[in-house]
Each structure stands twice: as C-alpha cells, then as structure tokens.
N, C-alpha and C positions, 0 to 999 in steps of 0.2 A: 504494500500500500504506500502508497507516496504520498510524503507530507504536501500539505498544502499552505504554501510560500506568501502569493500572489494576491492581490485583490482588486478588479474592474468595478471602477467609478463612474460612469458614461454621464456626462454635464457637459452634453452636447445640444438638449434642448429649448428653444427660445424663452419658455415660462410664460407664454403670452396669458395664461390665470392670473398672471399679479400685474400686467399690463395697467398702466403705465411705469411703474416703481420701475421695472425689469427692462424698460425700454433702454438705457443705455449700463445697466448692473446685471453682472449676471442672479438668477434667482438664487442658486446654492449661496451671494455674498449677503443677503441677505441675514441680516442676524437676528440669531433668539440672544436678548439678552445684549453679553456683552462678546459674543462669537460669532460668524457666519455660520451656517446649520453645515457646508461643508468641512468645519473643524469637526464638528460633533462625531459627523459619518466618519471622519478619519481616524480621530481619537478612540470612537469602536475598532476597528482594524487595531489601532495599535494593541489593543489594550487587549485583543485576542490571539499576539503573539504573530499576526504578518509581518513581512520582511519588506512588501514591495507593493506601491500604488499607482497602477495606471489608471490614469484619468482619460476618458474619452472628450475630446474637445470641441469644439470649433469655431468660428469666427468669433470677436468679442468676448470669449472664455478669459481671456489672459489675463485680469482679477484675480481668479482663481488661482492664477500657477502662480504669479507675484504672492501673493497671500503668506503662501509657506515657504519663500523665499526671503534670504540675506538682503537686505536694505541696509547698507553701510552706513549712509544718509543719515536717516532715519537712528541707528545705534548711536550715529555721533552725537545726534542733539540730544539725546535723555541720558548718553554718557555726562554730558557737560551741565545737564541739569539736574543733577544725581538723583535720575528715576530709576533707581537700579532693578525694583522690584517690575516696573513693565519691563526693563533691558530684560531680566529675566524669564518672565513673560514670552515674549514675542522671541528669543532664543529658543523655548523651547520650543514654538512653533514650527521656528523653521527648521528644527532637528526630529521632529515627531518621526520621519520615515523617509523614505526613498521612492521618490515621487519620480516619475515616467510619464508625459503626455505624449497622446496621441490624434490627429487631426480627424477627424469624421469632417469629411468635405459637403457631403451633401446629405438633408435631413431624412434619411431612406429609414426609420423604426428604429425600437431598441436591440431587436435581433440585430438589425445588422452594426450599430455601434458597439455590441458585444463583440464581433466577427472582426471589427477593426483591430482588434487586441491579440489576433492569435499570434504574431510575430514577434510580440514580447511574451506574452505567456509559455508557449510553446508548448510539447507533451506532457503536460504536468494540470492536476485537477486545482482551481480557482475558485475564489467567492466574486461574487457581482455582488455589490448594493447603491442601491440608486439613493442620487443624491440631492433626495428631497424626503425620502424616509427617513423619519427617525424615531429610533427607540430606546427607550426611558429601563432598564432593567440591571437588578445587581449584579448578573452574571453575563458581561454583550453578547448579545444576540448572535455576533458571528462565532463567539466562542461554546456555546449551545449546540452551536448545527454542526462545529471542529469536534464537538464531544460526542456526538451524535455518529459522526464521520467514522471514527474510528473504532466502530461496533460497527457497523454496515459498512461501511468503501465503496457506497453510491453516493450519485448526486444527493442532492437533498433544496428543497422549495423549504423556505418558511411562510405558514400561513396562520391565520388569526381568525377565528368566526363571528360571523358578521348576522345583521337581520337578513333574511330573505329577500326583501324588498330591495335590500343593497346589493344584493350578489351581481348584479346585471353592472355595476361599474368596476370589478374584478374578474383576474382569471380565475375559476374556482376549478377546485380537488376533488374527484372522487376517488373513494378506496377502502382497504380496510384495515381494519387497526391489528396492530403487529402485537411481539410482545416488550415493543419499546416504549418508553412513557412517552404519550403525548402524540403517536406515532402511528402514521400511516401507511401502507404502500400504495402507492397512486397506481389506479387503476385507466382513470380518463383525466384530461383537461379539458374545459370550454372555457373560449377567453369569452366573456362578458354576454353571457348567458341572459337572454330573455327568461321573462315569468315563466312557470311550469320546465320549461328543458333540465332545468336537473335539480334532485333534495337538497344535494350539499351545500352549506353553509359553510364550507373549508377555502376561503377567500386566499389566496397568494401577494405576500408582501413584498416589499422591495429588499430581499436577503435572498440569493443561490449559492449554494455551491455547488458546479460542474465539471463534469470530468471531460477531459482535452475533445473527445469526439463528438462535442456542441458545435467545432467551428466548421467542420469537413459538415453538418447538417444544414448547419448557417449556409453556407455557401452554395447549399442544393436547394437552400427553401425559393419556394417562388415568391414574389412582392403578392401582398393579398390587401385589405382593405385603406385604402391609402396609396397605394403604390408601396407601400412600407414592407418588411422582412420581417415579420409575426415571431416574436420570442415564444409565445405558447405555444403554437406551431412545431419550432424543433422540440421544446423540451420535451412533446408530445412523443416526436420519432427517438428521442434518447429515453424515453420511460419505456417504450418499446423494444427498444434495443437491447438493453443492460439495466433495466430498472434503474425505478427513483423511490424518495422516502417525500412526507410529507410530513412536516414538522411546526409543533403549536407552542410555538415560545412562549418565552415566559416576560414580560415586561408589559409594558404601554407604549403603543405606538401613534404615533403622529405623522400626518399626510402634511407635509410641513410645505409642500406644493401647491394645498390648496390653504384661500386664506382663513376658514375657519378650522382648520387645523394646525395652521400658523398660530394661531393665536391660543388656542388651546396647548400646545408647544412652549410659547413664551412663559405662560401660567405655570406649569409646571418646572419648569426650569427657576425661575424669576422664584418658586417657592420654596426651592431645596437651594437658593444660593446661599453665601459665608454670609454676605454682609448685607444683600437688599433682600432676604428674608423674610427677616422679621417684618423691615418698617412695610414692605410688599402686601403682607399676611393683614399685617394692622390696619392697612390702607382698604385692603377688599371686604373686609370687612367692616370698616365706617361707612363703604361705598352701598353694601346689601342690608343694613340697617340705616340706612338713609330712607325717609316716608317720600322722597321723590325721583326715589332709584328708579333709572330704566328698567332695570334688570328684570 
C-alpha cells in the first residue's frame, strides 16, 4: 500500500456566488475571521501529515500563490516595527508546506482540473479537497479518511447526510455498510439527483482520496453537462473498477462557497477564537436578546 504524500487543491473556479466581492479577489482569499478559508483547507493537509500541495489554478489565482509566499517587503517593515509576533505569524504561513501550482487554462469541470495534476502527482494514490469546503472537527477530516485508508487501500468519498429535499444539489452515495464505522461501500453515484431517483441521503463533500487510475478515467471521460468533464462520472468507473468506501466524518462542515455558509463558517470560527471569543459570544448574545432583533 503506498502512503499517500500529495494533496489536489483545484481554485480554479471564478466564484461568481459571491459576485461582486470575487470580481477582482479570488473566493478561496476571502477570509473567515482573520485567515483566507484557503489557509484553513491547507492547514487541514498539514495537520494530517501531507508533504505536498498542488493547487489547481488559473487566470487571476495568483493571490492565492503570493499568500503562502516570502514577502521580504513586507518582513522588513514589522521587522522595524517590532511586530514580531505577526513576523511570526505570517512565517509560519509561508512554511506550512510545499506548494506546487498548476494552470487549468480553460474552465472544462472539476474532473478535468483534477486530470490537470496527474504530472505532478504521478502513480501514487492523493487527497483532493476543494477549496471552499471546510471542516470544523478534532481529528481533520483528511486524516479520518488516511485512517480509514489504511484498513481498506481504496479510494474513499467523504460524505455527510443531508435532508432529502437537499440531495438534488449533491453527488449522492448508494451502498452498504461494511464492518467499518461510519462506512460504506459504494454501490452507485448520481450527481444531483432529482426527487424520487434514489433513498440515499449519503451526500459527497468536498474530501477524496484517489488512487492514481482517476487520471487515465479523467482523460477517457466524455465532456457531459456543460461541456465540463463530470468528477462523478469517473469516480463512478473507479468504484467499478477496484472499489471505493464511503465515509461519514466526523466534524461540521461548511459550504464556505456559498454565502450562507460563509457566514455560518465565520460564526463558528469567530466563537472558538483566543481573543475575539468571548467579546464575539457576548456581542450575539446582546444582539438575540435585543426586543428589536432581526433575528
């Protein structure tokens, strides 16, 4: 079984949901708090033991790459103003990992900005997580499905259950449950399933880990709705192939892509911070004991 090293970022797409904010920022620089939500997603990676981050790109990304980059500039003057505690700060940022971009030229789906990465990845199984999910939990999420990983030595989906009514804005999971907690083996996917086509409530988050024979599928998928290259699609022919698991982590997630999940996002974070915590905690609550609360 081969460890898995690597981990595909794909923040290649325009974010036109938070239009106009995103009109000249990318969405991932968007911050909860006081981080862009692409630290967040990164600091998961880290913090589940990856060695290596490609980022899927393209035009007007480069925010993003500066971001976790050395600004000399920038060091000098909080050197000279002794902010040493940001100089520290923003160091660790740009040391968190070993960043790698790559261009997605044109907006062809997330299949195929996955497919753009097989030349760094190479024959070795990767995590994908997109970079607008994020999850809130004690143990990351990516490191759940590495723990997972190494009982099975399949892909593996992470998924979340959802109301029915919702499941038509996800890829959903059928299958059945193993004797791993929390665990399924996928039997079918349908991406975004109309009312009645299927029971399951087993929705697909923005977490995979895949094994290297996604990009040789990638590359045979045909363009489908959109002219796009459908990710449900292969993982479909790779749960056929060599099975997959389906797995129900453990944490809170946030759709940090759309805005009331941005904002639900912000709330939570803004309530576990060191220092705006509390006055935060104090503040929502004079706000919902207010007799002229919106709320």
């Amino acid at each position: 079984m081969k460890k898995i090293r690597k981990a595909v970022i794909p923040v290649a797409g325009l974010g036109t949901r938070f239009l106009p904010a995103t009109k000249a920022i990318p969405k991932e620089m968007l911050t909860i708090v006081d981080r862009p939500t692409i630290q967040y997603i990164v600091e998961e990676v880290v913090a589940s033991g990856i060695q290596e981050v490609i980022l899927i790109t393209s035009e007007g990304k480069s925010a993003i790459e500066n971001h976790f980059d050395y600004n000399y500039e920038l060091d000098n003057v909080l050197k000279e103003k002794n902010k040493h505690a940001l100089r520290e700060e923003l160091a660790r940022t740009s040391n968190l990992i070993e960043i790698v971009s790559v261009r997605q030229k044109k907006p062809l789906g997330l299949g195929h900005a996955i497919w753009m990465a097989r030349h760094v990845v190479g024959d070795e199984p990767f995590l994908v997580l997109l970079g607008d999910d994020l999850v809130r939990s004690e143990t990351p999420c990516c490191r759940q499905m590495l723990d997972l990983y190494e009982q099975v030595g399949e892909s593996i989906v992470a998924i979340q259950r959802v109301p029915m009514e919702q499941t038509c804005h996800y890829g959903i999971v059928e299958g059945e449950a193993t004797a791993f907690e929390r665990t399924c083996k996928v039997s079918r996917m349908i991406e975004k399933p109309s009312l009645g086509m299927s029971n399951s409530d087993k929705a697909i988050i923005g977490r995979y880990l895949l094994m290297p024979e996604i990009f040789e599928i990638l590359g045979n998928t045909k363009p489908g709705h959109g002219g796009e290259i459908q990710l449900t699609d292969a993982l479909q022919a790779l749960s056929n192939r060599r099975g997959m698991y389906a797995y129900e982590f453990q944490g809170r997630r946030y759709d940090a892509g759309d805005k009331l999940g941005y904002l639900k996002a912000i709330i939570d974070v803004a309530l576990d911070h060191p220092t705006l915590g509390g006055p935060f905690r104090k503040h929502l609550k004079a706000v919902c004991g207010n007799d002229d609360c919106r709320l």
